[in-house]
C-alpha positions in Angstrom: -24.7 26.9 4.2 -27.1 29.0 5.6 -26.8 32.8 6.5 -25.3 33.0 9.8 -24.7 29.4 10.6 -21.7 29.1 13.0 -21.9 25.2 13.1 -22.5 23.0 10.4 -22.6 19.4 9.6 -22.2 18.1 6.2 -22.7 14.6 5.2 -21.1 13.2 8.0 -21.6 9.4 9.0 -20.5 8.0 12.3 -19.4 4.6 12.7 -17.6 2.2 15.0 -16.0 0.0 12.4 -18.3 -1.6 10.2 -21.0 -0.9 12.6 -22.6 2.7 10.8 -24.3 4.4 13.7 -25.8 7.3 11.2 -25.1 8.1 8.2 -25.5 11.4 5.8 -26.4 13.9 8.6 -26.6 17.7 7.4 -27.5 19.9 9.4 -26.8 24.1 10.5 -26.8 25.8 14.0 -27.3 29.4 13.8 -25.6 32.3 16.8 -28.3 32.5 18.9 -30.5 29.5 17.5 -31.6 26.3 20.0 -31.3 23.3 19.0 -31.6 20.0 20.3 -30.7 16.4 19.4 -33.3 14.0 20.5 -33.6 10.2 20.2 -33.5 6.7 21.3 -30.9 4.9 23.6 -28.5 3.9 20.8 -29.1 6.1 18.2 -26.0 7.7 17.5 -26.6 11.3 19.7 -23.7 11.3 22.0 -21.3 9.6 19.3 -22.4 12.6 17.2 -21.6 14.9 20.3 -17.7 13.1 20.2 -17.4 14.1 16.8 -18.6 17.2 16.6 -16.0 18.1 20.1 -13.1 16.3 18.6 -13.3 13.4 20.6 -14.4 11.2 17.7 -13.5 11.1 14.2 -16.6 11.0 11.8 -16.2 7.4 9.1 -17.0 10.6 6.6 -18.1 14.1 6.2 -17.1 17.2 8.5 -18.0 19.4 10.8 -17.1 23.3 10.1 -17.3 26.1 12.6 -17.6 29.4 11.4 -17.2 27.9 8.2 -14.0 26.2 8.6 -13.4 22.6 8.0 -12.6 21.1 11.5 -11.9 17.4 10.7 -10.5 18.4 7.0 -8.5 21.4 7.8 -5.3 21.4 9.9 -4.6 19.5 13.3 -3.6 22.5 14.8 -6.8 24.5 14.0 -8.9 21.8 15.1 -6.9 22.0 18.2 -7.3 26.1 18.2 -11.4 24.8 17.9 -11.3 22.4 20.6 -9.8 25.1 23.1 -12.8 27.1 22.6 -15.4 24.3 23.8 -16.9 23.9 26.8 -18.2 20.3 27.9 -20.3 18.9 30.4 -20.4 15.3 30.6 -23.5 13.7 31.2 -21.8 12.3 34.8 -20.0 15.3 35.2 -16.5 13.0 35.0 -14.5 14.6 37.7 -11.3 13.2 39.0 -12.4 11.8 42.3 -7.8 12.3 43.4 -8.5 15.8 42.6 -10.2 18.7 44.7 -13.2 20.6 42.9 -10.5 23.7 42.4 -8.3 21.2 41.1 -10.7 19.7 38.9 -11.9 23.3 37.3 -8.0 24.3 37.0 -7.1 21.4 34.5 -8.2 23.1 30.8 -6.9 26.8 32.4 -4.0 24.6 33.1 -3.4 22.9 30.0 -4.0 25.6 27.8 -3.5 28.8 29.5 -0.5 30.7 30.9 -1.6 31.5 33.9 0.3 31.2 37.2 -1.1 28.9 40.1 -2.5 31.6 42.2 -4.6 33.0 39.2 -5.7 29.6 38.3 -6.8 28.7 41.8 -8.5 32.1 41.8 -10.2 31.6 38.2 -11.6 28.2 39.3 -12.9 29.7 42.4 -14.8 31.9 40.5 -16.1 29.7 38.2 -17.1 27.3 41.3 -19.1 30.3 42.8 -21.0 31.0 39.2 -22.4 27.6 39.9 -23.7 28.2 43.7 -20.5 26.4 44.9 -18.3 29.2 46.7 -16.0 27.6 49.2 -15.9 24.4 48.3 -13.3 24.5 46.3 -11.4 22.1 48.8 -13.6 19.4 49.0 -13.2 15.9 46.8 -16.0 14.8 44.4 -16.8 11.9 47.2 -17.6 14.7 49.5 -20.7 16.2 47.8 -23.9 15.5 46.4 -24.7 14.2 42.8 -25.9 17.7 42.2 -22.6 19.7 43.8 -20.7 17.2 41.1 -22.6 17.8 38.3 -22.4 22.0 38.9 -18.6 21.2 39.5 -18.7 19.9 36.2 -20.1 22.9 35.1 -17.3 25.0 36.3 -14.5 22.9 34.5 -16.8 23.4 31.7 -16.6 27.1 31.7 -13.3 27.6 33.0 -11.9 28.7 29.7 -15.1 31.2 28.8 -16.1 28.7 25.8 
């Protein structure tokens, strides 16, 4: 591991059954460092993504955050892990049933202790980081592609990954 690395990948291959999508990936992500993954439709970036957020498990290898196993250590500190994450899907896969407010509210509601008033006002807040005070109210169906994507954002952020 390198000095300072807070996220790295060791050996890992992803696969969907027999099918291998990559295979021996090693790589380090530094505090502070940018990096991207780049490639081809196909090419294994957003199955990587789902296994690096728990959402996938790798065929083999790990991932390890702050050097902690996350796929070969405990469930419950992988769970501890995944609390800290903040996601943005590439749709921004809100519940269309749900207001925005409600859609930002779900991980502070799932995984905090919060009351409802301080959850509404948490997911206001995170609504107006993202240029989208006072919408709070309104459905997914009643704002732009770009208004859902920000919203998106919020839920993201709701629990200050």
């Amino acid at each position: 591991m390198t000095g300072g690395a807070h996220i790295e990948v060791r050996d890992l291959t992803m696969a969907y059954g027999d099918f291998v999508i990559q295979h021996d990936l090693n790589f380090s992500v530094s505090q502070g460092e940018i990096f991207i993954i780049m490639g081809g439709s196909g090419c294994g970036k957003s199955t990587l993504l789902k296994v690096m957020i728990g959402l996938k498990s790798p065929a083999k290898g790990d991932v390890l955050y702050h050097s902690k196993p996350f796929w070969g250590g405990p469930e419950e500190e992988r769970e501890a892990a995944m609390r800290g994450f903040g996601v943005l899907f590439q749709s921004g896969a809100l519940f269309s049933g749900l207001t925005l407010a409600e859609n930002v509210a779900i991980p502070l509601q799932e995984y905090t202790t919060l009351t409802r008033s301080d959850i509404r006002e948490v997911a206001e807040v995170k609504l107006a980081l993202v240029g989208l005070a006072g919408f709070g109210d309104f459905y997914p169906s009643e704002i732009s592609g770009g208004m859902r994507k920000r919203a998106g954002l919020a839920r993201a952020m709701a629990l200050d990954p």
